[in-house]
Chimera marker file (.cmm) of the C-alpha trace (Angstrom):
<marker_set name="trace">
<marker id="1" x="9.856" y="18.123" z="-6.386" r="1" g="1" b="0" radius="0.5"/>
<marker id="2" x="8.911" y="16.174" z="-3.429" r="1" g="1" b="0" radius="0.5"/>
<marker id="3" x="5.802" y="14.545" z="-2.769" r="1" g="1" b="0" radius="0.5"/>
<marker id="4" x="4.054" y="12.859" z="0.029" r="1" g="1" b="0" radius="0.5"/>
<marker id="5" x="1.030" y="10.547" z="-0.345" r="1" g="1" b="0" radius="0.5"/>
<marker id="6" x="-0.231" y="7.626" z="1.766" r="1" g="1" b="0" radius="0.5"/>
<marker id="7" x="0.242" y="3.870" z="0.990" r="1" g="1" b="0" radius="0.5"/>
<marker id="8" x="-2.192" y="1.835" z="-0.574" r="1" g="1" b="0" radius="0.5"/>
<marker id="9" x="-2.172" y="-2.267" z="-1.165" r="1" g="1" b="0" radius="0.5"/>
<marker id="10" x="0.175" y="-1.785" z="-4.427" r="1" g="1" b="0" radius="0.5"/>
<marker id="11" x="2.826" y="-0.271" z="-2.129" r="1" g="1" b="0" radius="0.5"/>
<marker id="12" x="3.191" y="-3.550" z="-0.274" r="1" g="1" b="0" radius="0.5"/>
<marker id="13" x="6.762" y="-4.256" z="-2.194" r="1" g="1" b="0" radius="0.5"/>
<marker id="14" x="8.100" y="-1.341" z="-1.900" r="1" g="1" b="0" radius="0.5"/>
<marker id="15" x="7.374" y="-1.361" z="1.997" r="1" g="1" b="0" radius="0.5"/>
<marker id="16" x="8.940" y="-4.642" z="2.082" r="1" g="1" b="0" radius="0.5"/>
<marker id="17" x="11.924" y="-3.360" z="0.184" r="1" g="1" b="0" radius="0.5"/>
<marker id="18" x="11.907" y="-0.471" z="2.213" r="1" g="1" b="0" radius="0.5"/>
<marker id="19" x="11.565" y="-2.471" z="5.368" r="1" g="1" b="0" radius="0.5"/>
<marker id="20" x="14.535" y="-4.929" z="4.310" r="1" g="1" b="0" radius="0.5"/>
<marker id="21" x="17.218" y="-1.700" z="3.447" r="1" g="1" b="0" radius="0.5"/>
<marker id="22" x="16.362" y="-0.453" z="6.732" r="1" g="1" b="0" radius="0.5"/>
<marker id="23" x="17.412" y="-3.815" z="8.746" r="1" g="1" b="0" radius="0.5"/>
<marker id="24" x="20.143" y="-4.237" z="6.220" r="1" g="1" b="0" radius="0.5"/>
<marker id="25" x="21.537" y="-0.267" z="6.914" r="1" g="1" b="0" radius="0.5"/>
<marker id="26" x="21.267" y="-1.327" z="10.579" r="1" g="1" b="0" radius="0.5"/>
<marker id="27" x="23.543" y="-3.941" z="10.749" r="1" g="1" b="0" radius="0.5"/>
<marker id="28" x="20.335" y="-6.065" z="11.572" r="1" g="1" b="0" radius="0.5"/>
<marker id="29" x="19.640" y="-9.368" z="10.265" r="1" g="1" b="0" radius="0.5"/>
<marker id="30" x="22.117" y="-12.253" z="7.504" r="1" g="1" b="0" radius="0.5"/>
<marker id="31" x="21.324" y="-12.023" z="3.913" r="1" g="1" b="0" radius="0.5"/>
<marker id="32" x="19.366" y="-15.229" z="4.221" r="1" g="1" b="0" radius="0.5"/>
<marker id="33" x="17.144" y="-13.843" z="7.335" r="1" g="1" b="0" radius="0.5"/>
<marker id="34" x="16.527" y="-10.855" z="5.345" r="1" g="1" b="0" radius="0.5"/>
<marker id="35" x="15.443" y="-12.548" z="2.484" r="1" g="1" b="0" radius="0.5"/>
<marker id="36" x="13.363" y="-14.843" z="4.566" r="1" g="1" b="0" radius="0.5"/>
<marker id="37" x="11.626" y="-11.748" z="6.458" r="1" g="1" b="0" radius="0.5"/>
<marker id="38" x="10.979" y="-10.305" z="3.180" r="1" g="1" b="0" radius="0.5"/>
<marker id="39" x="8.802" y="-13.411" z="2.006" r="1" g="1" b="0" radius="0.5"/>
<marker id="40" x="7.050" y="-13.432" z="5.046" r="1" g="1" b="0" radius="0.5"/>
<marker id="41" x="6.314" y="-9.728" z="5.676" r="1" g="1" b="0" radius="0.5"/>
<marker id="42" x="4.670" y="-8.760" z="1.962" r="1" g="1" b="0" radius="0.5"/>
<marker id="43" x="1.877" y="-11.167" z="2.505" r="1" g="1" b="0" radius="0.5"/>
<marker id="44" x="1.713" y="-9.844" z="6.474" r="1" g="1" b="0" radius="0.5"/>
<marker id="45" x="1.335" y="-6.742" z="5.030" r="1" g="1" b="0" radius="0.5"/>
<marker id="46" x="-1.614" y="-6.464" z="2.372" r="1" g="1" b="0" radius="0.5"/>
<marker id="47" x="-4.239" y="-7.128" z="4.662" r="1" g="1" b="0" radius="0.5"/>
<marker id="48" x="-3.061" y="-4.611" z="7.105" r="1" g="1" b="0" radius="0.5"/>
<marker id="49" x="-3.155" y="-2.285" z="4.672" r="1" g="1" b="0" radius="0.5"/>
<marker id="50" x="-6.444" y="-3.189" z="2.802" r="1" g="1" b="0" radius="0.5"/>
<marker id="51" x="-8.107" y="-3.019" z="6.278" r="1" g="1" b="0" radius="0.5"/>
<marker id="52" x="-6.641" y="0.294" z="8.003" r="1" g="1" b="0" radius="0.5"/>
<marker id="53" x="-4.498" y="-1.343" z="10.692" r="1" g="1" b="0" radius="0.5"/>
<marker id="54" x="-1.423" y="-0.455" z="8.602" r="1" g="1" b="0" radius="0.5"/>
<marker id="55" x="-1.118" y="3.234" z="7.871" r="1" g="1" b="0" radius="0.5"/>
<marker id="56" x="1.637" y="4.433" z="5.481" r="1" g="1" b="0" radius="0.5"/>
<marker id="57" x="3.359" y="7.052" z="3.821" r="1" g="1" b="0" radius="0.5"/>
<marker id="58" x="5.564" y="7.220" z="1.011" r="1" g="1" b="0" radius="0.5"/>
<marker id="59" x="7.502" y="10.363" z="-0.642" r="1" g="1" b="0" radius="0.5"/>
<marker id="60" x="8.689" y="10.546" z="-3.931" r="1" g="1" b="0" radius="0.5"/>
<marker id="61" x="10.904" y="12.631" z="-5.810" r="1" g="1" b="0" radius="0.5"/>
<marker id="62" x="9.456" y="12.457" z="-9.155" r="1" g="1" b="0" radius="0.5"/>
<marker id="63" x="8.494" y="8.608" z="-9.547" r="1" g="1" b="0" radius="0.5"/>
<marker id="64" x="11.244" y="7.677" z="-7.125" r="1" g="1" b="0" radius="0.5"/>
<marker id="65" x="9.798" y="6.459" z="-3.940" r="1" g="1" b="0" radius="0.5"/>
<marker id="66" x="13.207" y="7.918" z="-1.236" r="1" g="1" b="0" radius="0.5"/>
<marker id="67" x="11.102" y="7.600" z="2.210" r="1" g="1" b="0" radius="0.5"/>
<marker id="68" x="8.730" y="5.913" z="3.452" r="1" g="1" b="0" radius="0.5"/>
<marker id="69" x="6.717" y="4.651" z="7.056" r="1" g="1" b="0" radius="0.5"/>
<marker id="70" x="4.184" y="3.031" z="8.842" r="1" g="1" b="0" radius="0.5"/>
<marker id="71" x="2.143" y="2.926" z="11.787" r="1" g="1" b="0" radius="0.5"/>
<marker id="72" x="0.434" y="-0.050" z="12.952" r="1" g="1" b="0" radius="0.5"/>
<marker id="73" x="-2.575" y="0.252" z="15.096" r="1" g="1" b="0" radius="0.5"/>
<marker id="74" x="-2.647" y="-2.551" z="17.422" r="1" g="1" b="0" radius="0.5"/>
<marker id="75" x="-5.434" y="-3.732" z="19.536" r="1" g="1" b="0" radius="0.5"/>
<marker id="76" x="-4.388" y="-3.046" z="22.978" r="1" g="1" b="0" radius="0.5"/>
<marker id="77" x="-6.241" y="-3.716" z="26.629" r="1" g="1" b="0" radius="0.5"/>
<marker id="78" x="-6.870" y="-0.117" z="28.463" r="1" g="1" b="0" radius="0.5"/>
<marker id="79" x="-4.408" y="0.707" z="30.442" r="1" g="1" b="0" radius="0.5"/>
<marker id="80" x="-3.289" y="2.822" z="33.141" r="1" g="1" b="0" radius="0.5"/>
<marker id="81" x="-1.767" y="5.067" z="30.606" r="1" g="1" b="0" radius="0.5"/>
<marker id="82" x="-5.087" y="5.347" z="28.180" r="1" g="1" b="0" radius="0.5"/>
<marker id="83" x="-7.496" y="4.010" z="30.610" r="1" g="1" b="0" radius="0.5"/>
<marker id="84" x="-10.777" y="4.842" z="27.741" r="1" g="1" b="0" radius="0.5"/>
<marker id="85" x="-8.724" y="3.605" z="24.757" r="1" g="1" b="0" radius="0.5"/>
<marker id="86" x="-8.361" y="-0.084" z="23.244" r="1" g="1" b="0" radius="0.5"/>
<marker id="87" x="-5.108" y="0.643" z="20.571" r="1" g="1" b="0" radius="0.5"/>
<marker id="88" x="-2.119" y="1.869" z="20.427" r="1" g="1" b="0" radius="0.5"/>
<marker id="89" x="0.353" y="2.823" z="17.331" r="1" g="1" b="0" radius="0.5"/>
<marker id="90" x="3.966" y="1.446" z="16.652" r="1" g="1" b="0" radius="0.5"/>
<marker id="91" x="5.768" y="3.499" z="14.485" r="1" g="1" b="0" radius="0.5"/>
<marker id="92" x="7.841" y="0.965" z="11.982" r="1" g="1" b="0" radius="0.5"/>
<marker id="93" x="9.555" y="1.071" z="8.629" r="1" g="1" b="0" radius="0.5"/>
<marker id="94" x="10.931" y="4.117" z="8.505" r="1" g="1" b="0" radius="0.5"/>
<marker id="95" x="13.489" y="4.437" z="5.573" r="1" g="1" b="0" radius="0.5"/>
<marker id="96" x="15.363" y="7.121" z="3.669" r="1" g="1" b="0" radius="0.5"/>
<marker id="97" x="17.191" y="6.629" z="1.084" r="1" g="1" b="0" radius="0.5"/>
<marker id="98" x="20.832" y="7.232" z="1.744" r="1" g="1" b="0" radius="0.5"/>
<marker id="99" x="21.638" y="10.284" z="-0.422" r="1" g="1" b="0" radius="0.5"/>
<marker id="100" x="18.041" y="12.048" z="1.216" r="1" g="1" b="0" radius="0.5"/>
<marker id="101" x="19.029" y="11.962" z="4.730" r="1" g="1" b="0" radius="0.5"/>
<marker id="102" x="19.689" y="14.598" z="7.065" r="1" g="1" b="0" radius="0.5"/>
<marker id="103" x="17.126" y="16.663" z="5.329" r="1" g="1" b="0" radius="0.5"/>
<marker id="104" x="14.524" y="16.469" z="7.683" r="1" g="1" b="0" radius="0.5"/>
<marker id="105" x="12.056" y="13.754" z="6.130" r="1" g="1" b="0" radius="0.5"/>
<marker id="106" x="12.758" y="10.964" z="8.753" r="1" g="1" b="0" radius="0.5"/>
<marker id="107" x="11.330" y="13.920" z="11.072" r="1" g="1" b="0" radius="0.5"/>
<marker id="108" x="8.596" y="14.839" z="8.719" r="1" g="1" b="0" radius="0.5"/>
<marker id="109" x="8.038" y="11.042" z="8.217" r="1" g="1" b="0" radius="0.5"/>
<marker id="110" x="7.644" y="10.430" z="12.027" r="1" g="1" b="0" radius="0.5"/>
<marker id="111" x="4.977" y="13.490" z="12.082" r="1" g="1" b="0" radius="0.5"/>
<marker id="112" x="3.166" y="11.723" z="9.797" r="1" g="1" b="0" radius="0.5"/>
<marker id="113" x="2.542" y="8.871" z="12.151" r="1" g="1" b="0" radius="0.5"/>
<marker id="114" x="1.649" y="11.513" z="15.259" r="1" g="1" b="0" radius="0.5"/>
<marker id="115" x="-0.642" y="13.600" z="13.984" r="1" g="1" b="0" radius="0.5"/>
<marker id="116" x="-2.431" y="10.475" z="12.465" r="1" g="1" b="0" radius="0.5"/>
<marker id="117" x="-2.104" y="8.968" z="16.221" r="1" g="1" b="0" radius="0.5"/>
<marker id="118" x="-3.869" y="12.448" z="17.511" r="1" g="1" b="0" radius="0.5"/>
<marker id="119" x="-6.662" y="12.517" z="15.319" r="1" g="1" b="0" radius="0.5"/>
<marker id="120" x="-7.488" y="8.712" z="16.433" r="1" g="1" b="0" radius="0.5"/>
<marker id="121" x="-6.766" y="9.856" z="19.989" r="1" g="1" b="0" radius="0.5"/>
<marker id="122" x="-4.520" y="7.088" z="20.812" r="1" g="1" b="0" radius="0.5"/>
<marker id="123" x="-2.660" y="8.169" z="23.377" r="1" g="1" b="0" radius="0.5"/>
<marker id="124" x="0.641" y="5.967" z="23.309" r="1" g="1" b="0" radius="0.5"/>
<marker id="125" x="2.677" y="5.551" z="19.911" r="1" g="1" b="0" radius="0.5"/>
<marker id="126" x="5.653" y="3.759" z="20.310" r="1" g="1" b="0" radius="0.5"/>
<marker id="127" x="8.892" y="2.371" z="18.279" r="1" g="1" b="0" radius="0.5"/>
<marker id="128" x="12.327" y="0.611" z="18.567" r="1" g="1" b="0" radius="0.5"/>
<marker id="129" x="14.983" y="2.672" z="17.739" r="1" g="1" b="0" radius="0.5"/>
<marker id="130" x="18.074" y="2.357" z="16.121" r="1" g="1" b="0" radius="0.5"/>
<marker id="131" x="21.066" y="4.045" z="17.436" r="1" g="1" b="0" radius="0.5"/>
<marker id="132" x="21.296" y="6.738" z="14.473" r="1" g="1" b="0" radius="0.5"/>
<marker id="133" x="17.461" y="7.295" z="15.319" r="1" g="1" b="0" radius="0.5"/>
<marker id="134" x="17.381" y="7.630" z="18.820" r="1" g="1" b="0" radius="0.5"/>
<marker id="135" x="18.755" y="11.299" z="18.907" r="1" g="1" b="0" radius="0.5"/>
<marker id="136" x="15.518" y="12.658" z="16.363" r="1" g="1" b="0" radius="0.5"/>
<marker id="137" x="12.756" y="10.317" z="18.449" r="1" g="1" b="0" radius="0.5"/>
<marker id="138" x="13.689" y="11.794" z="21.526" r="1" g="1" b="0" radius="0.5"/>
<marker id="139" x="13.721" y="15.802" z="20.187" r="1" g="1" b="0" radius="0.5"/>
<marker id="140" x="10.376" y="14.995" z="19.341" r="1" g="1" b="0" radius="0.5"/>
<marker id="141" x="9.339" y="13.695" z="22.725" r="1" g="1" b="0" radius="0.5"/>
<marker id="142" x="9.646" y="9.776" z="22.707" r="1" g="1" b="0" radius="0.5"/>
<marker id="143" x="11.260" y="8.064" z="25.950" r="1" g="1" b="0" radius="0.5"/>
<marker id="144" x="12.452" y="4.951" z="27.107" r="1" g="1" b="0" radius="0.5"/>
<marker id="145" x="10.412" y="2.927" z="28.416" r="1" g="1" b="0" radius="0.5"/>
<marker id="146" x="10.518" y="-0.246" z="30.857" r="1" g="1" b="0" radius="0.5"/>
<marker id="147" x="10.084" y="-2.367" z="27.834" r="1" g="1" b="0" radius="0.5"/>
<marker id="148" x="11.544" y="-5.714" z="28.343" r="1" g="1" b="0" radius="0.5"/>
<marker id="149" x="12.395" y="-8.448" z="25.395" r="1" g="1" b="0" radius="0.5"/>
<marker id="150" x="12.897" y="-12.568" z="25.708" r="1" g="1" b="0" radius="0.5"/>
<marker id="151" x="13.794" y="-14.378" z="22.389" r="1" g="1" b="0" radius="0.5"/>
<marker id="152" x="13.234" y="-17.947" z="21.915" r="1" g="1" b="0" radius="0.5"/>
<marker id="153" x="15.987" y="-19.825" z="20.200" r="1" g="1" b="0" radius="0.5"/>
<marker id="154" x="16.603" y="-18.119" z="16.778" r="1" g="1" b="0" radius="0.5"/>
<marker id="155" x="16.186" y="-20.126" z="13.866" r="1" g="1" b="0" radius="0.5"/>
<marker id="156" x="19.505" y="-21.667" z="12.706" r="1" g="1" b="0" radius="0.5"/>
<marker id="157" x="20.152" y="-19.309" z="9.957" r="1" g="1" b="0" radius="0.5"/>
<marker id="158" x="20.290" y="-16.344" z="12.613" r="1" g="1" b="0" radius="0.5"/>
<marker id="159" x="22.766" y="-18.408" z="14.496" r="1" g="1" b="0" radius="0.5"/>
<marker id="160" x="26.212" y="-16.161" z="14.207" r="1" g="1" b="0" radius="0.5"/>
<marker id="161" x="28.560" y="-18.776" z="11.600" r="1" g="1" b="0" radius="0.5"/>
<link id1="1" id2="2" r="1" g="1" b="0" radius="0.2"/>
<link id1="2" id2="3" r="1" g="1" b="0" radius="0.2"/>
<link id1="3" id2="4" r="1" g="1" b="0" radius="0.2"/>
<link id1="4" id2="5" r="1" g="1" b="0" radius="0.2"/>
<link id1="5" id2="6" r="1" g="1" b="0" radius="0.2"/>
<link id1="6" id2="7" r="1" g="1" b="0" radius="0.2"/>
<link id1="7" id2="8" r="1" g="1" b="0" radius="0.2"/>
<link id1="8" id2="9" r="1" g="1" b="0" radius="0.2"/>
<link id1="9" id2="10" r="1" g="1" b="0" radius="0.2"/>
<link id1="10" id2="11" r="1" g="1" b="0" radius="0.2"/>
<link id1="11" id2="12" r="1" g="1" b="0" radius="0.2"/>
<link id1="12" id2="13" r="1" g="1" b="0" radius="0.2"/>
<link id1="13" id2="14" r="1" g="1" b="0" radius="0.2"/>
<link id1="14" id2="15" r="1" g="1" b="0" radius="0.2"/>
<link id1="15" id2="16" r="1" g="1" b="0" radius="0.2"/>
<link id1="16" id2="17" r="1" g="1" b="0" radius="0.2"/>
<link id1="17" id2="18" r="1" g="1" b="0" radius="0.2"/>
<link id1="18" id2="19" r="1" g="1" b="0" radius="0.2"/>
<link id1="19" id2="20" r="1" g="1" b="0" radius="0.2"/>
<link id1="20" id2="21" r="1" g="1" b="0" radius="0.2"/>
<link id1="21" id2="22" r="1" g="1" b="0" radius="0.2"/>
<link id1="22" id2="23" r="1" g="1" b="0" radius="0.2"/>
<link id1="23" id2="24" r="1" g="1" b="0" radius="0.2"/>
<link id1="24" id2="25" r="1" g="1" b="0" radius="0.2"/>
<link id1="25" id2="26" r="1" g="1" b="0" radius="0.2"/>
<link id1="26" id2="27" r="1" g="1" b="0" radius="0.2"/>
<link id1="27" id2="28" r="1" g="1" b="0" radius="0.2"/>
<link id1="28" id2="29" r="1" g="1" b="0" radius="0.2"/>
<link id1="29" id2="30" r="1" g="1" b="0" radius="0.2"/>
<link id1="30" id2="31" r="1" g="1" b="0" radius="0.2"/>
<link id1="31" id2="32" r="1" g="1" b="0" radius="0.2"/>
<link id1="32" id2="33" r="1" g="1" b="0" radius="0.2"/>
<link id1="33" id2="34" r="1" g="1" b="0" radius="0.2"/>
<link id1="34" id2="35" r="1" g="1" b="0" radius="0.2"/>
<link id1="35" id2="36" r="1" g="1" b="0" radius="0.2"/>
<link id1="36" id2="37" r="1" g="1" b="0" radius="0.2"/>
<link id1="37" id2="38" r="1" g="1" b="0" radius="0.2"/>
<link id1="38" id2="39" r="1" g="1" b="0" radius="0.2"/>
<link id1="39" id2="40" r="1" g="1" b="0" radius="0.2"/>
<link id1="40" id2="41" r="1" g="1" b="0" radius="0.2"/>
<link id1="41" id2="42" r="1" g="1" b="0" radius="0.2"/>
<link id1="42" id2="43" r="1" g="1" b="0" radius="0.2"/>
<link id1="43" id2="44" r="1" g="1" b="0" radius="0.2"/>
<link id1="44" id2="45" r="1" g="1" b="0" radius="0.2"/>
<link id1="45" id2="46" r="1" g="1" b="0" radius="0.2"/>
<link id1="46" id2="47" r="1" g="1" b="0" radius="0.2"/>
<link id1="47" id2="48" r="1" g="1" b="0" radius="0.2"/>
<link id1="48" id2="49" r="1" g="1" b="0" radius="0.2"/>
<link id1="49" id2="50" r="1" g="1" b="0" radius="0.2"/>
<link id1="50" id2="51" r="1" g="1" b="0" radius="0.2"/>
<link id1="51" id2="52" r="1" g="1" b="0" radius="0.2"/>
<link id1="52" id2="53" r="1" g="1" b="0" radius="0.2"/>
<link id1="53" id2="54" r="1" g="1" b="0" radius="0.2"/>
<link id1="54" id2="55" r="1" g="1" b="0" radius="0.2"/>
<link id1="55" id2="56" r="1" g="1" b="0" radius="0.2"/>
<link id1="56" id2="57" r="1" g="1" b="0" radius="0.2"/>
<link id1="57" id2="58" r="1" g="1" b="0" radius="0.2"/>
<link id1="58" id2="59" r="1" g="1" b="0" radius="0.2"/>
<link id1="59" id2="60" r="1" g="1" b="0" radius="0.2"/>
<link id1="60" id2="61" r="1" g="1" b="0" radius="0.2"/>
<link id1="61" id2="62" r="1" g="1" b="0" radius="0.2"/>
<link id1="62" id2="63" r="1" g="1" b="0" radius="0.2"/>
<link id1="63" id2="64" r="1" g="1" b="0" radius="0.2"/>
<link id1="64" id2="65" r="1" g="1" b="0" radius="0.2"/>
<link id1="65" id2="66" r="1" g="1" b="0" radius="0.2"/>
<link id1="66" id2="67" r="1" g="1" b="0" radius="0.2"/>
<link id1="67" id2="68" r="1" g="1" b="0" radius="0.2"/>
<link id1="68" id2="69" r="1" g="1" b="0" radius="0.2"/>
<link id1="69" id2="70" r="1" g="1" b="0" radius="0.2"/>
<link id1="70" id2="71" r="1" g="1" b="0" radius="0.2"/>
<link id1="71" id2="72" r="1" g="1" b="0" radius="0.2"/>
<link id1="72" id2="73" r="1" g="1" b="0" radius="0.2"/>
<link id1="73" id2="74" r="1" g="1" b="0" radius="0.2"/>
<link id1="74" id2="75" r="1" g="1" b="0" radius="0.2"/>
<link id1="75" id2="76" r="1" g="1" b="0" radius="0.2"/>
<link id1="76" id2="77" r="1" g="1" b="0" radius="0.2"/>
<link id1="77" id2="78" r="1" g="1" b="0" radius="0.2"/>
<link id1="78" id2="79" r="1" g="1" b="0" radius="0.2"/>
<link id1="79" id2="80" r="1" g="1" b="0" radius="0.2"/>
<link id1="80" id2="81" r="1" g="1" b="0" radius="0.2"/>
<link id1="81" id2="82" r="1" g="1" b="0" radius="0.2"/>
<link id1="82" id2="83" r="1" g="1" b="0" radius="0.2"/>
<link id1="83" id2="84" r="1" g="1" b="0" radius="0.2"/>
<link id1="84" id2="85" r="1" g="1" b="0" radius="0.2"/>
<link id1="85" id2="86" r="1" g="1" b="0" radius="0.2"/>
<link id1="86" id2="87" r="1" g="1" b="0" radius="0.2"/>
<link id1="87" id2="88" r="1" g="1" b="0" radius="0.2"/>
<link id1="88" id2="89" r="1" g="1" b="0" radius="0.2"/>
<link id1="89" id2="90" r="1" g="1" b="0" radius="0.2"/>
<link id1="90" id2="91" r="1" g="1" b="0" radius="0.2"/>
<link id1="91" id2="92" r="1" g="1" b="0" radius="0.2"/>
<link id1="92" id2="93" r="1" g="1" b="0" radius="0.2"/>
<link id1="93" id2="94" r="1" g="1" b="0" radius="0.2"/>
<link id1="94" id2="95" r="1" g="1" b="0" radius="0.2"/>
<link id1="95" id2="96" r="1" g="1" b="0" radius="0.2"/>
<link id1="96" id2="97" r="1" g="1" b="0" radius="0.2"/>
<link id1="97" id2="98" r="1" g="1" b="0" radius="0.2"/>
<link id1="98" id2="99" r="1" g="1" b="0" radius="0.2"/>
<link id1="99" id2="100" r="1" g="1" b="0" radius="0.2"/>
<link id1="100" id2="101" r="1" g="1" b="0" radius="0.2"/>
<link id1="101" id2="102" r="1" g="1" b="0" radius="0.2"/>
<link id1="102" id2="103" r="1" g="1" b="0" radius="0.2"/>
<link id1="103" id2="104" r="1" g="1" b="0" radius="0.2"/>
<link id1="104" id2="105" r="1" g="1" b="0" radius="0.2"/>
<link id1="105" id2="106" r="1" g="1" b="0" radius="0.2"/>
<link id1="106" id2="107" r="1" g="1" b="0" radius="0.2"/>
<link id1="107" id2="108" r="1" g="1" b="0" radius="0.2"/>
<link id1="108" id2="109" r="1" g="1" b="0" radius="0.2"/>
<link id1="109" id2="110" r="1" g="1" b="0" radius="0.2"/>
<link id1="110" id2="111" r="1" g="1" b="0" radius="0.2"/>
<link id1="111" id2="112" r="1" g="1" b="0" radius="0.2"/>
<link id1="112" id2="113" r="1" g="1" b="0" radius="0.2"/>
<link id1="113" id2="114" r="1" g="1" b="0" radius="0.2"/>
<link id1="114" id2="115" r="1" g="1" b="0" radius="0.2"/>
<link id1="115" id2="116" r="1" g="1" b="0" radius="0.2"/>
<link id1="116" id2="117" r="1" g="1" b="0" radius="0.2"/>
<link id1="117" id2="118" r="1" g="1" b="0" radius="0.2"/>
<link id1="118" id2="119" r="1" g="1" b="0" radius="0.2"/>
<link id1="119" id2="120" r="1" g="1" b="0" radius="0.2"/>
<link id1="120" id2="121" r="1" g="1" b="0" radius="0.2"/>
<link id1="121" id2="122" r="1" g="1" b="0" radius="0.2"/>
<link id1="122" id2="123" r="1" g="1" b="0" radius="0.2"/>
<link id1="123" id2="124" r="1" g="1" b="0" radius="0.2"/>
<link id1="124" id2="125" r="1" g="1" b="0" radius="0.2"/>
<link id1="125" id2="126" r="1" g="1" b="0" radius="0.2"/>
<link id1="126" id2="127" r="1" g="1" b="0" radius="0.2"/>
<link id1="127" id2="128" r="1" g="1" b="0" radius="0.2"/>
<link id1="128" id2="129" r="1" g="1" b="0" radius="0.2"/>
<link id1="129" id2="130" r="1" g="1" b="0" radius="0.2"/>
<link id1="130" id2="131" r="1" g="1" b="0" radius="0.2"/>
<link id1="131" id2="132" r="1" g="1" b="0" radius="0.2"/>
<link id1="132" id2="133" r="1" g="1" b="0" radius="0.2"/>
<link id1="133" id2="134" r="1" g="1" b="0" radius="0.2"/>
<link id1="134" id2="135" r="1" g="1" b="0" radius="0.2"/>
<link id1="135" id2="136" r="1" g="1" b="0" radius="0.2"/>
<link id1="136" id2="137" r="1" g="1" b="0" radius="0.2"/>
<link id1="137" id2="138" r="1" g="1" b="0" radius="0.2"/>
<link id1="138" id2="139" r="1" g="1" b="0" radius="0.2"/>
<link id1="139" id2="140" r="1" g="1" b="0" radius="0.2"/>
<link id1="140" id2="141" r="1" g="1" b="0" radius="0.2"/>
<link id1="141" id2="142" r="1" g="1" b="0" radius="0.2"/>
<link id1="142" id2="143" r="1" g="1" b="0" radius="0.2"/>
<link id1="143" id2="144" r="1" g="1" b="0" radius="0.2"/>
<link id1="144" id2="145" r="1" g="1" b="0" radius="0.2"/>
<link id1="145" id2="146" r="1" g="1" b="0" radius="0.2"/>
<link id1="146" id2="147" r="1" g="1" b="0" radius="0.2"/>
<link id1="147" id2="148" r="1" g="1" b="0" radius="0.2"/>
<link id1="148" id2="149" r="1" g="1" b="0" radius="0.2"/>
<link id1="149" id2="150" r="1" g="1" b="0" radius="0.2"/>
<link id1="150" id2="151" r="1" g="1" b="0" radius="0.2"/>
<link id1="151" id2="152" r="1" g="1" b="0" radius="0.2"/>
<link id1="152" id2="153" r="1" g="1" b="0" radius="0.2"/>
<link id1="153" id2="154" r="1" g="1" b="0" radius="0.2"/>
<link id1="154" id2="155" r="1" g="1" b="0" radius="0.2"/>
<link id1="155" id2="156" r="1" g="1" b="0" radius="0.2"/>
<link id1="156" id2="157" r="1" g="1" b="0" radius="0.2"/>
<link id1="157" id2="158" r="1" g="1" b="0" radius="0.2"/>
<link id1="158" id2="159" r="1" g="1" b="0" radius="0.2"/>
<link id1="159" id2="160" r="1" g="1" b="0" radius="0.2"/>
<link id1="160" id2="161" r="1" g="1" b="0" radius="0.2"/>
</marker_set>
C-alpha cells in the first residue's frame, strides 16, 4: 500500500538521491557534476528543511521511498502579480521511480506542492520543466513564462569532452 507523508531533516539523502536520479533520467548533468551537486545540495538542504523554507513529500510503498518533491518558499519582492505577498514557491525534485510512473503520483506529487502554496496564499508557484513533464504541468494550469537564463562559464568538468 501506498503512503504519503511529508519530509523531515532525516530525509535529506534520500532527496539528494532523489534529486540526482532525476537530473541523471534527464539527460542533465556528467557523472562527476552529479556527484559534485550531490555533495553540495545535502548540506543546502537540512536547514531548509529544519526551518520550513523546504517543504517535502515522500511516498512509500511499504518502506520503499518511489516519489518524492519539494517546494521551496523563496523570499520574493511584491510584485505586480502578488502585489500584498513577499514569497513565492518553486516546485523542484520531483522523482518517480521508473517502474511507478504513469500512475498518476507525479500529478498527485505536484498537488501536494499547490494546495500547500494555497493555504500560504502565495500566489505564484513556479518550476522548470523537463520535456516528459511539460505535458502534466500544463493540464494542471502552469504556463510559460518570459523567464530568461544567462550562465557564467561552467566549471570545467561541465565542459562537453
Amino acid at each position: 500500500m501506498l503512503e504519503t507523508r511529508a519530509a523531515t531533516i532525516a530525509d535529506a539523502a534520500l532527496i539528494t538521491a532523489h534529486r540526482r536520479a532525476m537530473f541523471s533520467a534527464m539527460g542533465s548533468g556528467t557523472p562527476e557534476s552529479l556527484e559534485e551537486m550531490s555533495r553540495h545540495f545535502e548540506p543546502w538542504v537540512i536547514p531548509r528543511l529544519a526551518d520550513g523554507r523546504y517543504l517535502g513529500w515522500i511516498t512509500l510503498d511499504g518502506d520503499r521511498p518511489i516519489a518524492s518533491v519539494g517546494l521551496l518558499l523563496l523570499d520574493w519582492p511584491p510584485h505586480a502579480l502578488h502585489p500584498g505577498s513577499a514569497e513565492r514557491g518553486y516546485i523542484l525534485n520531483l522523482f518517480v521511480e521508473p517502474e511507478y510512473r504513469r500512475r498518476g503520483l507525479a500529478r498527485a506529487h505536484v498537488e501536494l506542492c499547490l494546495a500547500e502554496a494555497r493555504l500560504r496564499n502565495i500566489v505564484i508557484v513556479t518550476l522548470h520543466a523537463s520535456s516528459e513533464g511539460r505535458p502534466l504541468y500544463e493540464a494542471l494550469g502552469f504556463s510559460a513564462s518570459n523567464e530568461m537564463q544567462f550562465r557564467n562559464h561552467p566549471p570545467s568538468y561541465l565542459l562537453p569532452r
